[in-house]
N, C-alpha and C positions, 0 to 999 in steps of 0.2 A: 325478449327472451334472453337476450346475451347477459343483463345487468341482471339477470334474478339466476344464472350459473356464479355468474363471477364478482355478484355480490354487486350493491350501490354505486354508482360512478359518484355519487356525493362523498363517500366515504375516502374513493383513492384522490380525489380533487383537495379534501383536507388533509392527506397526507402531504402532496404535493406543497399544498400553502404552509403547511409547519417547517418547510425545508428553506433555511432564505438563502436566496440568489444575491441579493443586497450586501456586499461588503464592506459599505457603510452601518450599518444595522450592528453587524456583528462582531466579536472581536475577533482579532486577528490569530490567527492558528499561530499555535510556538513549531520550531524549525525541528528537522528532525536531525538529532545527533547521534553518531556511535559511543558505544562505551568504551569499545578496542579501534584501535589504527585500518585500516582498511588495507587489504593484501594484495599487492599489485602482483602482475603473471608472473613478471621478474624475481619476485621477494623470494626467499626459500619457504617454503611451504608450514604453514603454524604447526602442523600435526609431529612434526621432529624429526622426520624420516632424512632431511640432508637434500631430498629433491627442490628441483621448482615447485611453485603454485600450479604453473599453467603443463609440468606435466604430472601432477599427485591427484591431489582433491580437486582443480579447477580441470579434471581434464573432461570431465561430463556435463559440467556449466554448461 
């Protein structure tokens, strides 16, 4: 009864096997880069206001 609510276990078993675990198999993910500088608490804050980061926009991070 569970498998006729939530559908085939065959079906989630080949979602499963389309996912590879194998790092060998696959090619290697590219890195992730920013396109701007990353804003440290210290820096003055991007927005232009003259404050810090960690007391303007970073203060609800």
């Amino acid at each position: 009864m569970f498998e006729e609510i939530n559908g085939s276990s065959k079906e989630q078993d080949m979602d499963a096997a389309s996912c590879c675990s194998n790092e060998s198999c696959c090619a290697p993910q590219a890195p992730v880069t920013r396109s701007t500088p990353k804003v440290g608490r210290n820096d003055p804050c991007p927005c232009g206001n003259g404050r810090k980061f960690k007391k303007c926009c970073g203060k609800n991070l």
